[in-house]
ChimeraX commands (.cxc) that place a marker at each C-alpha (Angstrom):
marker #1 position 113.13,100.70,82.90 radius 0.5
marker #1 position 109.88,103.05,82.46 radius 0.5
marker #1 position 109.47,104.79,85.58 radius 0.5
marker #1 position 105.69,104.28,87.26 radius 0.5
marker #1 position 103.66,107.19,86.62 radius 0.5
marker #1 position 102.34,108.57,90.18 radius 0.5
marker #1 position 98.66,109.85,90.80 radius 0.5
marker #1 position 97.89,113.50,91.28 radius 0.5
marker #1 position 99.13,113.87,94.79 radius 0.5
marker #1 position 101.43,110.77,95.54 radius 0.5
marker #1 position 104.72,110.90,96.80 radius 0.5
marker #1 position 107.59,108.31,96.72 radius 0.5
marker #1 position 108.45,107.17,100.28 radius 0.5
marker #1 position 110.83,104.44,99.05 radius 0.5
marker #1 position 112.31,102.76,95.95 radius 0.5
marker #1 position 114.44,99.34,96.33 radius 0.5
marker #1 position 116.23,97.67,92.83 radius 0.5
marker #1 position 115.68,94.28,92.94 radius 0.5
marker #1 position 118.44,91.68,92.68 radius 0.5
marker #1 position 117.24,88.77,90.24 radius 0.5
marker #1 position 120.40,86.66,89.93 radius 0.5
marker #1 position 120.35,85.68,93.65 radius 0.5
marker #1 position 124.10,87.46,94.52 radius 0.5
marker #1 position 123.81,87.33,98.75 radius 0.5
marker #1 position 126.91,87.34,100.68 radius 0.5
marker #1 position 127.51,83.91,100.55 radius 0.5
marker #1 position 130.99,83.97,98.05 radius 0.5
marker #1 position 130.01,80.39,96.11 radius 0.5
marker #1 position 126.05,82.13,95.40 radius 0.5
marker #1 position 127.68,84.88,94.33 radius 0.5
marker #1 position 129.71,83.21,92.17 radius 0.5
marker #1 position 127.02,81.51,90.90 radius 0.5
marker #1 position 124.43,84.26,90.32 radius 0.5
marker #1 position 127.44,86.25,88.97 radius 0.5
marker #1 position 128.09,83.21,85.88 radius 0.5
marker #1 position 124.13,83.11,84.96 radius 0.5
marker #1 position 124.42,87.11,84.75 radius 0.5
marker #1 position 127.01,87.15,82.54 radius 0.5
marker #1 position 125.25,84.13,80.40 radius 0.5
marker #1 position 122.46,86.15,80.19 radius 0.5
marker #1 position 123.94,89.28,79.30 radius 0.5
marker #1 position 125.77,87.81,76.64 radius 0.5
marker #1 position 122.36,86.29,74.59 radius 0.5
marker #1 position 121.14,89.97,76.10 radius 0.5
marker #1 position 118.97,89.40,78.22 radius 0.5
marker #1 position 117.85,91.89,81.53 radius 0.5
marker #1 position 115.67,91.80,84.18 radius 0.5
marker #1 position 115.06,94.93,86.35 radius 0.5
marker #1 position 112.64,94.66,89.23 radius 0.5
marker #1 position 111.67,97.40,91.59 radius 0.5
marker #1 position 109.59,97.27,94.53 radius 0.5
marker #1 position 108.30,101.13,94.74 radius 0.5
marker #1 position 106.40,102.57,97.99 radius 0.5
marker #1 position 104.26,105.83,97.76 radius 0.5
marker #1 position 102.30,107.62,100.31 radius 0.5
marker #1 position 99.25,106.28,98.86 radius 0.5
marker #1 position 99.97,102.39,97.67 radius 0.5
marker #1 position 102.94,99.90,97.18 radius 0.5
marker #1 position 103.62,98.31,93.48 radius 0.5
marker #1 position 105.95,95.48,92.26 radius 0.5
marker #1 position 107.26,96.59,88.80 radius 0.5
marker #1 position 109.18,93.88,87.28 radius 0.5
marker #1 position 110.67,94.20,83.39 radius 0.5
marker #1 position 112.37,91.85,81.07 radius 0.5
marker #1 position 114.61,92.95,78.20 radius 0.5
marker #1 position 115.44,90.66,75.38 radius 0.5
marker #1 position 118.31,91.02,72.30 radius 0.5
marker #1 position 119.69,93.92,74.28 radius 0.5
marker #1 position 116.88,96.26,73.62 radius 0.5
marker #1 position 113.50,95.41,72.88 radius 0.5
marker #1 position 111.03,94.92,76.39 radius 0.5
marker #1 position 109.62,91.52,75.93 radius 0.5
marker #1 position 107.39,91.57,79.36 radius 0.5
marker #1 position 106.63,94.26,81.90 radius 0.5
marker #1 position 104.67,92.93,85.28 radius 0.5
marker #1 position 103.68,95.74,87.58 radius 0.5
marker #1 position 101.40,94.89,90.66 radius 0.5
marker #1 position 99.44,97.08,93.15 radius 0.5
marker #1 position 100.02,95.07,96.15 radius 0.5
marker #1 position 97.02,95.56,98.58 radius 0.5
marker #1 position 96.25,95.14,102.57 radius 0.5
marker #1 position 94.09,91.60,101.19 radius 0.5
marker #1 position 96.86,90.08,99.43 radius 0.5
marker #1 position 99.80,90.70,101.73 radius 0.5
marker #1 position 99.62,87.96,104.86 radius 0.5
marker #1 position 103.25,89.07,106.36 radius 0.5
marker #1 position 106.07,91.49,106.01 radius 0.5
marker #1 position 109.40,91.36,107.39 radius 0.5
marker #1 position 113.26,91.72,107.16 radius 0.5
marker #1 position 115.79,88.81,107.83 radius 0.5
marker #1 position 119.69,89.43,108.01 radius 0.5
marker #1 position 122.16,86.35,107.18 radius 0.5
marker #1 position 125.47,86.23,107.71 radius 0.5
marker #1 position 127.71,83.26,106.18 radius 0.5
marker #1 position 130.34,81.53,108.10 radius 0.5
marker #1 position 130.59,84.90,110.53 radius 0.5
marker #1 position 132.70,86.41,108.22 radius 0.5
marker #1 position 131.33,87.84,105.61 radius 0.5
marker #1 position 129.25,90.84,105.84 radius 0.5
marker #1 position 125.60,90.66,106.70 radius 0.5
marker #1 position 123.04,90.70,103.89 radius 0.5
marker #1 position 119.65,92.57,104.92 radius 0.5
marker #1 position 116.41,91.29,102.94 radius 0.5
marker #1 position 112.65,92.72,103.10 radius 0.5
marker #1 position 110.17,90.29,102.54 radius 0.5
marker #1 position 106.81,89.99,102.34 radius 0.5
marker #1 position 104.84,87.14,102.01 radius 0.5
marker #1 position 101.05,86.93,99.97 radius 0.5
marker #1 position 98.89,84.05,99.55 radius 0.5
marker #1 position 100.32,82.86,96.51 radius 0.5
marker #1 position 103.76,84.39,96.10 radius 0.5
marker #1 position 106.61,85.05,98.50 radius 0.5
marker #1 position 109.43,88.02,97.53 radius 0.5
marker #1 position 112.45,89.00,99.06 radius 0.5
marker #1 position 114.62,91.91,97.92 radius 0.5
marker #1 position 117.75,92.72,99.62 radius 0.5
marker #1 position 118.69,96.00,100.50 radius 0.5
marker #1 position 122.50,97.56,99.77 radius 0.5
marker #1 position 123.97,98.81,103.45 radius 0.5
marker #1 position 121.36,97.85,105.38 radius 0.5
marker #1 position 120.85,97.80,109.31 radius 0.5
marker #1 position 118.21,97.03,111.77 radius 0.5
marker #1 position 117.25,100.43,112.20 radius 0.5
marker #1 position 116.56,101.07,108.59 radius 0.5
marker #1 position 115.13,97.78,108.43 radius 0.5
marker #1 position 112.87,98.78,110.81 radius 0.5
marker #1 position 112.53,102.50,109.16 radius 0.5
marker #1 position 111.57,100.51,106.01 radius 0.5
marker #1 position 109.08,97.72,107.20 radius 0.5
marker #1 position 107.06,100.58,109.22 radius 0.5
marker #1 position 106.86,102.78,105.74 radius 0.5
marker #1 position 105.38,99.84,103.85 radius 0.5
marker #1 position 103.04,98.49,106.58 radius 0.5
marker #1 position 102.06,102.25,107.00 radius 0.5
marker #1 position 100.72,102.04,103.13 radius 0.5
marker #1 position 99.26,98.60,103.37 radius 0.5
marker #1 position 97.24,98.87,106.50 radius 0.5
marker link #1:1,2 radius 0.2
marker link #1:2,3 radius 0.2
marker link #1:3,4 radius 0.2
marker link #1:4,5 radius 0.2
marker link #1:5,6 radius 0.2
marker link #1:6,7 radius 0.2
marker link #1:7,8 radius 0.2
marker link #1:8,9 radius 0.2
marker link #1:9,10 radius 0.2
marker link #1:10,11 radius 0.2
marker link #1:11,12 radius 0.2
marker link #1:12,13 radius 0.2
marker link #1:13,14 radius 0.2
marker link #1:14,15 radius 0.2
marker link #1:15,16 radius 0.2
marker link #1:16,17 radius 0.2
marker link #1:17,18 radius 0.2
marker link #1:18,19 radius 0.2
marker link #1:19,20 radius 0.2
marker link #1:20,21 radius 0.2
marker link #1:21,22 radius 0.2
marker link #1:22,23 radius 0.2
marker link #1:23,24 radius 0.2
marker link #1:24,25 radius 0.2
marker link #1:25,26 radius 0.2
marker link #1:26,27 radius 0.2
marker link #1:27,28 radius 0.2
marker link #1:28,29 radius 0.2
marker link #1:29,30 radius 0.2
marker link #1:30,31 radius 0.2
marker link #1:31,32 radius 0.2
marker link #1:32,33 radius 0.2
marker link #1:33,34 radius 0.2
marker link #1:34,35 radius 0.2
marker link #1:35,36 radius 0.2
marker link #1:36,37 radius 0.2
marker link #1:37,38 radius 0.2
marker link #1:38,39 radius 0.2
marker link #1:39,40 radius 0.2
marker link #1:40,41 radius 0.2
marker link #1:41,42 radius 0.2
marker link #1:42,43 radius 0.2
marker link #1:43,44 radius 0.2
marker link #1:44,45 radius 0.2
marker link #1:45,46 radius 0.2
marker link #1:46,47 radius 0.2
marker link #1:47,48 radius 0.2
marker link #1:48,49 radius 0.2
marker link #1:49,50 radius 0.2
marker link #1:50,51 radius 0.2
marker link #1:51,52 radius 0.2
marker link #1:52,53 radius 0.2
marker link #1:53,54 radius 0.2
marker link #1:54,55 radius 0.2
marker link #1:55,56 radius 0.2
marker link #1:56,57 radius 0.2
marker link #1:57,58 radius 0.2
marker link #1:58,59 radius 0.2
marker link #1:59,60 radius 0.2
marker link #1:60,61 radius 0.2
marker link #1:61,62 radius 0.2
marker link #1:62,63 radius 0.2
marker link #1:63,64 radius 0.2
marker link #1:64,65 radius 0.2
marker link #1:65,66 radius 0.2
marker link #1:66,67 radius 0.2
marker link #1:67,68 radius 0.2
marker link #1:68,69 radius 0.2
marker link #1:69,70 radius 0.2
marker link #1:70,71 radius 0.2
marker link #1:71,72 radius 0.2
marker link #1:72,73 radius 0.2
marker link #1:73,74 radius 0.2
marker link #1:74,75 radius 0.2
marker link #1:75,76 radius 0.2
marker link #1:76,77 radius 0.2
marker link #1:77,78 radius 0.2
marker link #1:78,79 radius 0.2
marker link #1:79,80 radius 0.2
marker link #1:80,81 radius 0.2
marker link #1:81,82 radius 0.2
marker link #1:82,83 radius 0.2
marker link #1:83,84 radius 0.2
marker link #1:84,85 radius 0.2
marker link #1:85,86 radius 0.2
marker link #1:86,87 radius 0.2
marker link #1:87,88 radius 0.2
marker link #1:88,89 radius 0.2
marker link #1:89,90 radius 0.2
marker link #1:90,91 radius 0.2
marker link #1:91,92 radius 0.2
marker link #1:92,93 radius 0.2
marker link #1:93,94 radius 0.2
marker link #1:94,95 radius 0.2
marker link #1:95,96 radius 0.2
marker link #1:96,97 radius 0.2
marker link #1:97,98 radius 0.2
marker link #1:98,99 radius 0.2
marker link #1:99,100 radius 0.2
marker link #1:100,101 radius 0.2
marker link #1:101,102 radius 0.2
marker link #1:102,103 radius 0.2
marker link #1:103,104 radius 0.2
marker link #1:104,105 radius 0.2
marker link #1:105,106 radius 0.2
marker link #1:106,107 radius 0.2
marker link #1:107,108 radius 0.2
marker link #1:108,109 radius 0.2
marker link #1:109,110 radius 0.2
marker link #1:110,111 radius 0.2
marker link #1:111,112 radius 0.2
marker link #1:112,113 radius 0.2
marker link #1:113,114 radius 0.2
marker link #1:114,115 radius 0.2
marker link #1:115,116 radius 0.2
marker link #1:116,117 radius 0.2
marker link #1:117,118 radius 0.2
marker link #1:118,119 radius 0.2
marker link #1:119,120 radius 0.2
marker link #1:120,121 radius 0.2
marker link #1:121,122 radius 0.2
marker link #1:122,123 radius 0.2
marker link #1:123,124 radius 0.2
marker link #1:124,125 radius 0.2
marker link #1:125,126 radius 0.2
marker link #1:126,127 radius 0.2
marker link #1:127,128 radius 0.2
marker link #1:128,129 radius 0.2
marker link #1:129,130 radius 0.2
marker link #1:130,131 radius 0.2
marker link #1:131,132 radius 0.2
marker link #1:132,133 radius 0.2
marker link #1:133,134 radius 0.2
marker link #1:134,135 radius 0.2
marker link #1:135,136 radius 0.2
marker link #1:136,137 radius 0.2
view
């Protein structure tokens, strides 16, 4: 994926890898997410998202590879104060087993996205929702 070119001045505060194929902690969605992954892999086809916080704005950088190597589509978006009604984290846990799955979310007027984050906890939930509101406000 091409990395994001920051302005004179900017500094990353955060970086999270989006998860396209769906794979929570739920063992049957995994399984699931895990089989269209592999489909698409085989015909060669990627998708890398990234949802990239700076000290100066937030962007949604989302890129498709097709045939193994040639980038078919690359969506990047400056997400501003205007088009961002909520942000948030949720945590879901399946059948009080498995382990819990964090997700940050945020919510526009016409689009909803959820990444989820690898280790997570409330506190760096927390940690994380306060960095992004930080750059949106």
């Amino acid at each position: 994926m091409k990395e994001v070119t920051l302005l004179p001045g900017e500094e990353k505060v955060f970086e999270l890898e989006a998860d396209f194929w769906n794979r929570g902690n739920n063992p049957i969605q995994r399984v699931f997410g895990n089989i269209i992954r592999i489909i698409a892999k085989i015909f060669g086809t990627r998708v890398h998202g990234k949802l990239i916080i700076t000290n100066l704005r937030a962007l949604e950088v989302k890129e498709t590879i097709e045939l193994y190597c040639f980038p078919t589509s690359r969506e990047v978006k400056l997400l501003t104060k205007n088009s961002i009604k909520e942000v948030g984290y949720e945590m879901k846990k399946v059948c009080l087993v498995f382990c819990p799955t964090y997700s940050l979310y945020y919510e526009g007027h016409t689009n909803s996205t959820s990444i989820a984050v690898e280790n997570g906890s409330d506190e760096q939930m927390i940690d994380l929702l306060t960095k992004f509101y930080n750059v949106i406000k």
